[in-house]
Residue, then its C-alpha position, 0 to 999 in steps of 0.5 A: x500500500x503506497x504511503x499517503x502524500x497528505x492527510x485524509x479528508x472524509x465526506x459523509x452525507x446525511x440520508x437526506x441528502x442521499x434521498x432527495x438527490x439521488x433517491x436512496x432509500x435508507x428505511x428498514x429494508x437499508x438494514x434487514x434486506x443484506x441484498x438490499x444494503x448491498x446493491x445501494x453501496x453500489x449505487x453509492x459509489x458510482x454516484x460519488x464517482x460521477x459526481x465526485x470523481x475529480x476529487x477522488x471520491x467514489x469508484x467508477x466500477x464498484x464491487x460488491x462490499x458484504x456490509x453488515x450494520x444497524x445504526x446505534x439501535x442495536x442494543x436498545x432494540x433488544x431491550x425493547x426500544x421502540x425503533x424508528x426507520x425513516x427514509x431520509x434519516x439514521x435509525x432512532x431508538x425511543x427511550x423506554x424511561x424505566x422506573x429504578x426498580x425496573x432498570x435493576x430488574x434487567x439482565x443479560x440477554x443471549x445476544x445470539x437468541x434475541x431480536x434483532x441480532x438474530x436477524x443480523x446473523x442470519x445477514x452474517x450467513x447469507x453474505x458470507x455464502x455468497x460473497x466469501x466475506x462480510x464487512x462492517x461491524x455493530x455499532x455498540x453504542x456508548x455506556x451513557x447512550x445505552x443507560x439514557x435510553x433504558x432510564x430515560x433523562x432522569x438519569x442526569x438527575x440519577x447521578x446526583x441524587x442517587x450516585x449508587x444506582x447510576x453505577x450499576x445501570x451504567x456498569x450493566x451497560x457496559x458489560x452489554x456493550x462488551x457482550x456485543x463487542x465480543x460476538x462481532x469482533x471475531x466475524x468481522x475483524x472490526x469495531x468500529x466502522x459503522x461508527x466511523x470511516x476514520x478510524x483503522x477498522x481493527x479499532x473498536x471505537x465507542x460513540x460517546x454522543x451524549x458525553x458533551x451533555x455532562x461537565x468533565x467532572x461528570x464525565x469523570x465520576x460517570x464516565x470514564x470508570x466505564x470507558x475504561x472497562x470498555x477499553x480494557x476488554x476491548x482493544x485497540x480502543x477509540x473514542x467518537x466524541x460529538x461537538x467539543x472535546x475540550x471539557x473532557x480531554x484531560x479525562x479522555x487522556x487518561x483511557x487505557x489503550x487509546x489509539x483513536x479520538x474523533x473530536x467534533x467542531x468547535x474542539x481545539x484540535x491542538x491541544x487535544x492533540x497535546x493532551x494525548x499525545x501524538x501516537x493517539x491518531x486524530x480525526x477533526x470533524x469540520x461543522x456541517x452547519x459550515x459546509x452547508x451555509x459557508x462559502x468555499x472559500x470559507x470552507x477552505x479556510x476552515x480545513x487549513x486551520x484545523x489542519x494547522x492544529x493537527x501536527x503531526x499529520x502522519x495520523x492525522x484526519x479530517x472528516x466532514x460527516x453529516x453532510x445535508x441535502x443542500x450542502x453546494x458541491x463546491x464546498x465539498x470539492x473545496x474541503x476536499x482540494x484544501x486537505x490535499x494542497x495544505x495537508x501534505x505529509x512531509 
């Protein structure tokens, strides 16, 4: 494999934009139909070739990639979470807001004789007898993500007023996050790429998406005992982190086994950086909001600075993710174009 010349700059468009451009449906069919799943990323990649291709993105000639994935709803479907399928939007899990008494009550299932993970294996076989191989992974969801939708937002009052009972929901979750990881990891080879694409695949990467709701010091007491967990039984460990990183980074340091962070927008990208380290390969996510609404110019000027805070860029990336219909084209080629001239690789 040829070394990079400059850094990677992902692009990842929202459903929304894959619906009203192009008319890809991402409903329920997206993630129980293998076959399905398997014809739209060949459409995907030769709409991101035509329309795209000057910048590198897309394949003109795709093959079949046997994908497996369910969103972040995994987990929560099995415990009873309703799921909502939209064609224009990720798949979204309705807290279930159980009492305490109700959430000390839950237990382990069988990963392997319970819905939907039983209709994901049946998936695994299927791909594997036709294709020879399955890729992707399950999104595991994160320790708070989890305890959030089986508890419901009385969990942020939970921390405070009963410390202890938080402890044991958040320490179940994550020995179901774990259980999960541990029934995928060795079909797949991967934990992380149905959280992101910026990650090396072998990296089991945790989506803390809630984590910007909670201070550091929350995150400290709450949080981190329960990543670490994670990261001890599931290695090379990352995390995604959604918005700014900066409250937590200092805590995020401190995770055994970390290889992998992804900060959003609005984070300071150096000092994040210098908190972990640069053996800690970095991923900055540019804001949507800016690649929508911004000029190219503007889009330009945003990649070099985060590119200006990434050294060393030798595993350094930048991700433009959740991309909406609207988005200008040129922006995209505008990102795109401003990695590979200012993110050269010495």
């Amino acid at each position: 494999m040829p070394e990079a010349k400059h850094i990677p700059l992902g692009v990842g468009f929202y459903p929304d934009w894959w619906h009203k451009n192009h008319g890809i449906v991402y409903g329920r069919d997206y993630y129980y139909d293998p076959e399905y799943r398997v014809q739209t990323q060949l459409k995907m990649a030769k709409i991101l070739h035509d329309q795209f291709g000057d910048v590198g993105l897309g394949n003109p000639d795709p093959q079949p990639r046997p994908l497996i994935g369910f969103g972040m709803v995994m987990l929560p479907a099995i415990f009873g979470c309703e799921i909502v399928f939209e064609e224009e939007a990720l798949p979204w899990a309705m807290p279930l807001n159980l009492e305490k008494s109700d959430c000390d009550k839950l237990v382990k299932p069988d990963l392997t004789k319970v819905e939907p993970m039983v209709s994901v294996l049946k998936q695994i076989d299927y791909l594997k007898a036709k294709y020879g191989q399955v890729v992707g992974d399950i999104n595991t969801t994160g320790v708070q993500n989890l305890a959030l939708k089986l508890r419901g937002d009385a969990l942020y009052i939970d921390y405070f007023d009963d410390p202890d009972f938080a402890h044991r929901l958040l320490k179940f979750c994550a020995e179901c996050i774990i259980d999960l990881w541990r029934l995928i990891y060795p079909i797949t080879g991967s934990g992380g790429v149905d959280v992101t694409p910026m990650a090396d695949p072998k990296v089991y990467v945790v989506p803390n998406c809630t984590v910007e709701q909670i201070s550091g010091d929350t995150y400290e007491e709450f949080g981190l005992p329960y990543d670490t967990i994670l990261a001890n039984a599931c290695h090379p460990f990352g995390v995604h982190h959604c918005g700014s990183v900066d409250p937590v980074i200092e805590h995020y340091a401190k995770i055994p086994n970390l290889v992998f962070m992804e900060a959003g927008f609005g984070s300071d990208f150096a000092a994040a950086r210098k908190a972990l380290g640069p053996q800690v390969a970095f991923n900055a996510r540019i804001s949507p909001v800016l690649m929508k609404n911004g000029t190219p110019e503007e889009v330009t000027a945003a990649v070099k600075d985060a590119i200006a805070q990434g050294a060393p860029l030798a595993n350094y990336s930048i991700d433009t993710v959740g991309l909406t219909h609207g988005t200008p084209d040129e922006n995209v080629r505008a990102a795109r174009r401003a990695a590979m001239e200012f993110g050269r690789i010495d």
